[in-house]
C-alpha positions in Angstrom: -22.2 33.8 -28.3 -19.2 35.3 -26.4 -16.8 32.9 -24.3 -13.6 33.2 -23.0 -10.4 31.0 -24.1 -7.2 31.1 -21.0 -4.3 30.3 -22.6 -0.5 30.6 -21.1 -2.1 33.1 -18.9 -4.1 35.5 -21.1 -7.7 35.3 -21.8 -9.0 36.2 -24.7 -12.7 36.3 -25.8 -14.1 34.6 -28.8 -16.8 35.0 -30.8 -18.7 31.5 -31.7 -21.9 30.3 -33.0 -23.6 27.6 -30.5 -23.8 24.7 -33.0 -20.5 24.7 -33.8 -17.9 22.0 -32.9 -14.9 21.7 -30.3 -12.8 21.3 -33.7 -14.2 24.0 -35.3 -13.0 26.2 -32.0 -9.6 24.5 -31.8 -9.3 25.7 -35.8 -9.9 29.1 -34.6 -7.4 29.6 -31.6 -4.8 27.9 -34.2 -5.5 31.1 -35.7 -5.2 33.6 -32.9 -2.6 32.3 -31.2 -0.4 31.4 -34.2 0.6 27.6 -32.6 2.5 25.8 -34.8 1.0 21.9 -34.5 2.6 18.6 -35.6 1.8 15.3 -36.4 4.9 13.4 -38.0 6.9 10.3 -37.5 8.7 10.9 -34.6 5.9 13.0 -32.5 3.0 15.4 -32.4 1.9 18.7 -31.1 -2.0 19.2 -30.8 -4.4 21.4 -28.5 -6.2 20.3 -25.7 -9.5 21.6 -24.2 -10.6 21.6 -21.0 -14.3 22.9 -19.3 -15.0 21.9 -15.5 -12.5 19.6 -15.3 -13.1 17.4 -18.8 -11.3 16.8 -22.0 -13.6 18.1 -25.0 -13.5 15.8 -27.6 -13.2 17.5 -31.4 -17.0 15.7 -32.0 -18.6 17.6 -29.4 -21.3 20.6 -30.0 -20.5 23.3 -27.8 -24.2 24.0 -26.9 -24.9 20.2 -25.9 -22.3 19.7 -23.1 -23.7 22.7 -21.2 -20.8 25.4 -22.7 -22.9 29.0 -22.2 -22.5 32.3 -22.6 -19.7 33.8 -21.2 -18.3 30.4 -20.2 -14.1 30.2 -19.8 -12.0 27.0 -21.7 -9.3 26.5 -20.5 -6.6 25.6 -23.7 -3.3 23.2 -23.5 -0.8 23.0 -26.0 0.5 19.0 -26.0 3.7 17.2 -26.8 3.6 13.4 -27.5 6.2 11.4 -28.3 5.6 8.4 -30.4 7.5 5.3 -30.3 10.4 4.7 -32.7 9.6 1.1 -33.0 6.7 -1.6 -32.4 7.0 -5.5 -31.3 4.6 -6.9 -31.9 4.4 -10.2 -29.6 3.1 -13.2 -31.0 2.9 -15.1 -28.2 0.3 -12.8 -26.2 -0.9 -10.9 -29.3 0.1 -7.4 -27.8 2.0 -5.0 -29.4 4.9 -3.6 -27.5 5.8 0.5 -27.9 9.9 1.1 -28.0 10.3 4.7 -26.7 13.4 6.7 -27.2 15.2 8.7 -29.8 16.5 8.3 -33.2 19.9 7.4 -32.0 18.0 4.1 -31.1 18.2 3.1 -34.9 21.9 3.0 -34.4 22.1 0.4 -31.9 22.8 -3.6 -31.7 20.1 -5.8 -31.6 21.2 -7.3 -29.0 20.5 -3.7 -26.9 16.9 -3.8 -28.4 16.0 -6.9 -26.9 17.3 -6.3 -23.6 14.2 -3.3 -23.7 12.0 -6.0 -24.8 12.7 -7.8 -22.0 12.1 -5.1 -19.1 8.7 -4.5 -21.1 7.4 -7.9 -21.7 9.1 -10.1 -18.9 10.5 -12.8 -21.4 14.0 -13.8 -21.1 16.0 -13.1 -24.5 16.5 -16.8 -24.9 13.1 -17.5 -25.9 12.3 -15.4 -28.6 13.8 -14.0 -31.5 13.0 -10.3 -33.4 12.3 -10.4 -37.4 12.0 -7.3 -39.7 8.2 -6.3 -41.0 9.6 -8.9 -44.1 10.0 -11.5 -41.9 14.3 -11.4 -41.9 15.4 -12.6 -38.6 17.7 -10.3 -37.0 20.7 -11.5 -35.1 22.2 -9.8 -31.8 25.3 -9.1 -33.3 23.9 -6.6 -36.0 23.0 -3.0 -36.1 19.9 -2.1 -36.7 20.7 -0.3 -39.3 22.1 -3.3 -41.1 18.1 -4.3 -41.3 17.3 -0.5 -42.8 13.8 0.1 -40.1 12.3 2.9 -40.4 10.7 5.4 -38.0 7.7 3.4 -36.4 8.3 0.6 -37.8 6.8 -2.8 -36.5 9.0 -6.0 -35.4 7.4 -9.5 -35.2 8.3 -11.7 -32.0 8.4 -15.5 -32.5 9.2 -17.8 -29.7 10.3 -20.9 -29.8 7.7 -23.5 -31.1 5.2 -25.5 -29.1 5.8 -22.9 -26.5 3.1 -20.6 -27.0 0.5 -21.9 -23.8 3.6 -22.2 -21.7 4.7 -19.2 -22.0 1.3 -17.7 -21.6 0.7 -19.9 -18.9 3.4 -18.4 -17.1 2.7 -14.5 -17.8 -0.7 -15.3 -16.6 0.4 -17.3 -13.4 -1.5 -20.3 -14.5 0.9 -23.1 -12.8 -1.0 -26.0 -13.5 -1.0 -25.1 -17.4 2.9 -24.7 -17.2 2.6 -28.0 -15.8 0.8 -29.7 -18.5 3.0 -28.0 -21.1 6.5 -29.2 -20.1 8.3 -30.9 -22.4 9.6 -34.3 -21.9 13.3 -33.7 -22.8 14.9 -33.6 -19.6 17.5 -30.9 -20.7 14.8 -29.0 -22.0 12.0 -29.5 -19.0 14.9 -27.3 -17.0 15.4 -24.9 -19.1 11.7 -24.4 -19.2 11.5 -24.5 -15.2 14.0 -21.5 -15.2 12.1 -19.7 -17.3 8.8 -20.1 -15.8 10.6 -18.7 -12.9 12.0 -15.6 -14.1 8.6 -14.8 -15.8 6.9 -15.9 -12.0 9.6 -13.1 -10.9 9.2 -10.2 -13.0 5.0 -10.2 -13.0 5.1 -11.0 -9.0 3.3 -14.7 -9.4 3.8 -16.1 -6.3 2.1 -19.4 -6.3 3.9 -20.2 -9.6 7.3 -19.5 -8.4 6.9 -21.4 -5.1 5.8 -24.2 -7.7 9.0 -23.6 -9.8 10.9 -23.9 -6.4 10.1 -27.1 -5.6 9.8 -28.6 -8.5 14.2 -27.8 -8.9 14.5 -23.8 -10.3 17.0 -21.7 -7.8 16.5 -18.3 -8.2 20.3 -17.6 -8.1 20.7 -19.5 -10.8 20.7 -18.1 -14.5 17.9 -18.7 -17.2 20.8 -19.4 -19.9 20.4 -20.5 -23.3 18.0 -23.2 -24.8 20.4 -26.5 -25.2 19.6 -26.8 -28.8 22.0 -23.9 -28.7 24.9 -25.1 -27.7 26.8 -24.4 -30.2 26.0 -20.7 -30.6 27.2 -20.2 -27.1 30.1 -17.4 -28.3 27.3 -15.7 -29.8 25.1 -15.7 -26.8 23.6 -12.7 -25.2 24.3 -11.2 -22.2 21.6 -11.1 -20.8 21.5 -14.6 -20.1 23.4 -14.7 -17.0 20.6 -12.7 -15.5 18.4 -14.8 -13.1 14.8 -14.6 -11.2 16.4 -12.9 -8.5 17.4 -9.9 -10.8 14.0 -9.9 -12.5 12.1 -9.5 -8.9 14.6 -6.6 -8.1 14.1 -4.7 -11.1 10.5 -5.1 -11.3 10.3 -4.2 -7.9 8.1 -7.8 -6.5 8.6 -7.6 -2.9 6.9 -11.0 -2.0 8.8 -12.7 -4.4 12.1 -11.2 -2.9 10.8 -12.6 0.2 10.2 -16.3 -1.1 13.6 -16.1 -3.0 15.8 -15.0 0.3 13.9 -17.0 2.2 14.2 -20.2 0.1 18.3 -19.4 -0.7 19.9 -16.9 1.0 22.5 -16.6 -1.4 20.4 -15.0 -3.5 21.5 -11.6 -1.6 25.2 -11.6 -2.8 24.1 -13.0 -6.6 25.6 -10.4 -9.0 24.7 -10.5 -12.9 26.8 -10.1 -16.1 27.2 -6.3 -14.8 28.8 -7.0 -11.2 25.2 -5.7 -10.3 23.5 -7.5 -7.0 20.1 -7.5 -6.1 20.3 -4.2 -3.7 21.5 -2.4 -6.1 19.4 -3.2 -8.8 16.8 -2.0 -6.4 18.6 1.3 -5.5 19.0 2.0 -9.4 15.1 1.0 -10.0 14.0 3.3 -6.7 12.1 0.2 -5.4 12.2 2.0 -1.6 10.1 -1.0 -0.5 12.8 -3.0 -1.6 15.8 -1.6 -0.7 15.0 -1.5 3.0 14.1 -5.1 2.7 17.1 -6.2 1.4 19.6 -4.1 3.6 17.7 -5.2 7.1 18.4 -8.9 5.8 21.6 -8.3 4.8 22.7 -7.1 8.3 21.2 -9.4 10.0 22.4 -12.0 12.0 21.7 -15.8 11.4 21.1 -17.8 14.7 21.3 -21.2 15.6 21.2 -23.2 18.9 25.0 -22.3 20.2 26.2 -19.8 17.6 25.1 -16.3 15.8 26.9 -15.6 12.8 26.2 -12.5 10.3 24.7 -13.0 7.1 27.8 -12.4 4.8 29.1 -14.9 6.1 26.6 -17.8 6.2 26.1 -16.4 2.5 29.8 -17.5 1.8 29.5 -20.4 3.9 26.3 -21.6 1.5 28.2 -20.6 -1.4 30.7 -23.1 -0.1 28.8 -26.0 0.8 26.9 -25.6 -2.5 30.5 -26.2 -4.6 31.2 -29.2 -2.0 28.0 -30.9 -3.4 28.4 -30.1 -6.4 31.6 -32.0 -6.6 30.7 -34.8 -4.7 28.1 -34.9 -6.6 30.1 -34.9 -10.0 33.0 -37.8 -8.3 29.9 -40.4 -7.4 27.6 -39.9 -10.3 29.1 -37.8 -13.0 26.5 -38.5 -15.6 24.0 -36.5 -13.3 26.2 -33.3 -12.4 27.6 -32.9 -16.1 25.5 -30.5 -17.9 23.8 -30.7 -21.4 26.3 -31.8 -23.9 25.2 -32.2 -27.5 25.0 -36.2 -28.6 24.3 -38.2 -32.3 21.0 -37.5 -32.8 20.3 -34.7 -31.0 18.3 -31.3 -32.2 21.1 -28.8 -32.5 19.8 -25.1 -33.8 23.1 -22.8 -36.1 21.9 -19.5 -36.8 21.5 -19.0 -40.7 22.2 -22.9 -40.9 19.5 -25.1 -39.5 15.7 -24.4 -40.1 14.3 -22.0 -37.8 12.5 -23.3 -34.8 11.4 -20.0 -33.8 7.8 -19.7 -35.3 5.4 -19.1 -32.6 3.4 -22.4 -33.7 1.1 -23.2 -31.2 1.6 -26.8 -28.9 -0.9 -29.0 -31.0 -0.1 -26.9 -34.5 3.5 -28.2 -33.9 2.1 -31.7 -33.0 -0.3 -32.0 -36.5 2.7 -31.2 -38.3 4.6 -33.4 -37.3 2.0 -36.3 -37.5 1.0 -35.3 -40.8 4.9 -35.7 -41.6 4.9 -38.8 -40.3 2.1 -40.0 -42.7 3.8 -38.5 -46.0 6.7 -41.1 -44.7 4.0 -44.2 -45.0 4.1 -46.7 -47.6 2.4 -45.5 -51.1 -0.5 -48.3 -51.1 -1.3 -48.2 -47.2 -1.7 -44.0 -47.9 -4.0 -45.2 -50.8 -5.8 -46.9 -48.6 -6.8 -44.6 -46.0 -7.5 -42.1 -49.0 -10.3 -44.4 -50.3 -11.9 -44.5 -46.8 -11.6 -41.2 -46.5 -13.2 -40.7 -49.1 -16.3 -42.7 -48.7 -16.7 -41.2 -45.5 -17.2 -37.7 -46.9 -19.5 -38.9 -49.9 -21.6 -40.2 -46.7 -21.1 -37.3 -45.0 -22.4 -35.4 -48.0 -25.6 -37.2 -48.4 -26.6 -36.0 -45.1 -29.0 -32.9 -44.9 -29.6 -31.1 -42.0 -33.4 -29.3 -41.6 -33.5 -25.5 -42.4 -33.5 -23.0 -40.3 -37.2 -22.0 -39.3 -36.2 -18.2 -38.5 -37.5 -15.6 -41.1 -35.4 -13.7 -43.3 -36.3 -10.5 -42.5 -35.3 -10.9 -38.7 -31.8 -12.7 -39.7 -31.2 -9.5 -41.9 -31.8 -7.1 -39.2 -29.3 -8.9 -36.7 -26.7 -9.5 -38.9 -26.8 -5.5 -39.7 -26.8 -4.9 -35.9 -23.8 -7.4 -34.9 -22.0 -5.6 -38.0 -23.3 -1.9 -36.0 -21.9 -3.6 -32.9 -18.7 -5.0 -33.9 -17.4 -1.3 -35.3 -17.6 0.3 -31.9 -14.1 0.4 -30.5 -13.8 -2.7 -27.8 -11.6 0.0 -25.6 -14.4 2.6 -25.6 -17.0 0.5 -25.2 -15.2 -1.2 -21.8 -14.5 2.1 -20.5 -17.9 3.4 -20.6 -19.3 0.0 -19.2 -17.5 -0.1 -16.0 -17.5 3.2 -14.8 -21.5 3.6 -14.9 -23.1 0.6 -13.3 -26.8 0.6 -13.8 -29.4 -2.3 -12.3 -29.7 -5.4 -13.6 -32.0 -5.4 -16.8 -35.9 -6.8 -16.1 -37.6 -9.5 -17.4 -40.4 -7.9 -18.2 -41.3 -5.0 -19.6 -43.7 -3.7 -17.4 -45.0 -4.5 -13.8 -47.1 -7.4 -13.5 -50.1 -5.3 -12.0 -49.8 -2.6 -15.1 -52.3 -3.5 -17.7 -51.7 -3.1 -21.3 -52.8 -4.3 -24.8 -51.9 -6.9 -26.6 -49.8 -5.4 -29.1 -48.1 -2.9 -26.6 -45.1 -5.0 -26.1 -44.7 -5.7 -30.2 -44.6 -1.8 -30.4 -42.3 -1.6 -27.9 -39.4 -4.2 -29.1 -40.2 -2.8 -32.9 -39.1 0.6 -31.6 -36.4 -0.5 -29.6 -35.0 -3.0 -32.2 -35.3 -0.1 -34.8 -33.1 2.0 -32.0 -30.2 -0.8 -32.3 -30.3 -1.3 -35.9 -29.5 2.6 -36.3 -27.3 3.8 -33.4 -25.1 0.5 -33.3 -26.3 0.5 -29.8 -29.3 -0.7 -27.7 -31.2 1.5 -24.7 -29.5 0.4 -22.2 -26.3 0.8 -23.9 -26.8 4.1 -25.3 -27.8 4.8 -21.8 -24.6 4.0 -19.6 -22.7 5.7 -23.0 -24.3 9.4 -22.0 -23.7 9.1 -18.4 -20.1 8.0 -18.6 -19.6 11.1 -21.1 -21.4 13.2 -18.9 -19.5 12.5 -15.7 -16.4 13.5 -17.4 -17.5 17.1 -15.9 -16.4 16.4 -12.6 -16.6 19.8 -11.6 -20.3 20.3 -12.3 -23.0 18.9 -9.9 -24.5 15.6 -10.2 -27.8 16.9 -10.9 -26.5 19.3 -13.5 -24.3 16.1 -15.3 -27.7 13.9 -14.8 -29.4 16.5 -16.9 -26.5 16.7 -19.0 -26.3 13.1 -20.4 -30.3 13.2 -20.9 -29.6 16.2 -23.2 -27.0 13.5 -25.2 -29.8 11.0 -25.0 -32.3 12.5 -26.5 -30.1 14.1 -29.1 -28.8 10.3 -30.0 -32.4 9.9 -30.7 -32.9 12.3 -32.9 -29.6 12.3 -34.5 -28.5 8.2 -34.2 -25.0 9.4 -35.9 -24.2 11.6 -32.8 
């Protein structure tokens, strides 16, 4: 069979055998064309093909998904970059790509987690990078001090008991972030600023309208954790960076709105970098944005007997905010001091003090410390609760629960097909699910007015049980997977790609390895 392959503008016909393969053809124009392919460390160059508008997959027969004689493939030559390092979040359990060149290796730490940040929406004071041997890594190192490889994957640990806060706050969930404040005053701010850069960057309005009133200002900065204090010449600086400069360079409109509307001196707030919201926006080409911010900016503030531009109510609130502050320091000065380190409070030294960034859950935190506490109890009152401990489980022992009534033979044969199950790919499977939606499946087999024996419905269930146990997948399944693979063709007719994916259907049948 003859078919034509279009590449970089010249056509040229090949010579191919209907069973063969997609990867078998891609072998062959490797051949002709002399391409030089890649698959290293720092990228790779492989072919694409393309027939009515679909990606072939390497797997495919040629003769199944419709590919005739004298049919034309269109062929790409791809360049993918792959990421010089991995974070791998242990908060969320995602795994965070670091794109760029080798040069990156040469950097600070301190630049690397300021990429973290724009790509995961954590502030750098809550979470600390450690090596693939578990080394933490401190800002004011290279990365080269650390010697990472190409592709290498960095663990991220936040601070402990702060796991379902902080996902709480990723997720928008304000009533978790609620339950999960800590008591420590110091520390319940800190936790309220964070909550509302992370509200900021991922565009959660509800929670950062929550964060408002409950005492965050968005022109304010996120800072450093107070058990810190004393690391403060180390700090990063990214920490002066505050909700307002998250929303700009994320682009969150609405929350832009809340913040201006809430504090208007959030228009003239400038970061470490001189940089204020506009122009973070002009950098970020957030168009939306911009406009936004410049129409409020010349604008003009009215009250009942007087119009004044904005500048200068912004300086005016900039003003009376100082004046508050320092009445507020002359008539209660224990209130408008900040966070100062006392006797017998948590202070955290890098490379000194144990490390409280560990990523242990709330309640993991919580049994440690309780089971510390009992360690600490009196040697006969610990005896004590061992011996009742004991008896407990020798009564718990004695008890028997009654077996299981199923047969073997039928626990067997689902525990085979969960295994089947379990090693399709959870990305593929979701991707074929929701693009082909099919009716809802019936609760019978057959319509109550069609007769049939007595044993037809065992036959049926036998076959369609033996179906699962050797394609990994049942009917239904198999079903929705052949007509998402068949409207990949999006330039063939709908007939022609229904006809298609019962040509893949019936060779899954026969072949349940296809």
């Amino acid at each position: 069979m003859r078919i034509f392959i279009a590449f970089e503008g010249v056509c040229e016909p090949f010579d191919i055998q209907p069973q063969q393969t997609v990867g078998a053809v891609k072998r062959a124009i490797k051949d002709r064309f002399h391409i030089q392919l890649s698959d290293d460390k720092q990228g790779r160059r492989y072919l694409e093909l393309i027939y009515a508008g679909a990606l072939l997959k390497d797997e495919w027969v040629l003769a199944d998904i419709g590919i005739t004689l004298c049919s034309t493939i269109k062929c790409v030559v791809k360049e993918e970059d792959k990421p010089i390092l991995y974070v791998f979040n242990a908060a969320t359990g995602l795994t965070i790509p670091i794109m760029g060149s080798i040069y990156l290796l040469t950097t600070t730490v301190s630049d690397l987690k300021t990429l973290v940040t724009r790509k995961c929406g954590f502030p750098v004071s809550v979470y600390c990078l450690r090596t693939p041997q578990g080394t933490e890594m401190y800002d004011c190192n290279t990365l080269t001090d650390y010697k990472l490889d190409i592709g290498a994957t960095l663990r991220m640990d936040v601070w402990d008991t702060w796991v379902e806060f902080l996902n709480g706050s990723r997720l928008g969930h304000k009533h978790t972030v609620e339950q999960y404040l800590l008591k420590e005053e110091p520390v319940m701010r800190y936790q309220l600023r964070v909550a509302l850069y992370i509200a900021a960057f991922f565009g959660h309005l509800d929670l950062a309208e929550c964060m408002l009133q409950l005492g965050a200002r968005a022109d304010e900065s996120v800072g450093g954790h107070p058990y810190r204090e004393w690391c403060s010449e180390t700090d990063h600086p990214a920490l002066t960076k505050c909700p307002v400069h998250a929303a700009a360079e994320a682009g969150q409109l609405l929350i832009l709105k809340a913040f201006v509307t809430y504090n208007a001196a959030c228009l003239e707030r400038e970061d470490a970098q001189g940089k204020s919201p506009l122009k973070i926006c002009i950098e970020q080409r957030h168009k939306d944005c911009v406009r936004y911010l410049i129409m409020k900016i010349w604008s003009v503030v009215s009250f009942p007997k007087l119009s004044i531009p904005m500048k200068i109510y912004v300086k005016l609130k900039k003003w009376l905010d100082r004046a508050q502050k320092g009445i507020l320091a002359r008539k209660c000065p224990h209130q408008a001091s900040g966070f100062r380190t006392r006797v017998g409070d948590m202070v955290v030294v890098d490379g000194f003090t144990e490390p409280k960034m560990t990523s242990k859950g709330f309640f993991t935190a919580k049994k440690k410390r309780i089971s510390s506490d009992w360690a600490s109890v009196d040697d006969g009152i610990f005896q004590g609760k061992e011996c009742v401990a004991q008896t407990r489980k020798k009564s718990w022992q004695s008890l028997k629960l009654p077996a299981v009534r199923h047969s073997k033979k039928k626990t067997s044969s689902l525990q085979k097909t969960e295994v089947k199950i379990g090693a399709t790919s959870e990305g593929e499977r979701n991707m074929w699910t929701g693009r082909v939606p099919l009716p809802a499946i019936a609760s019978s087999l057959h319509p109550p007015f069609y007769y049939t024996e007595p044993r037809a419905a065992q036959l049926i269930n036998t076959s369609l049980e033996s179906f699962l146990e050797h394609s990994g997948r049942t009917s239904r399944e198999n079903a929705i997977y052949c007509l998402a693979l068949a409207s990949e063709f999006k330039e063939k007719p709908w007939l022609h790609q229904l006809g298609m994916a019962r040509i893949l259907a019936r060779k899954t049948v026969c072949n349940p390895l296809f």
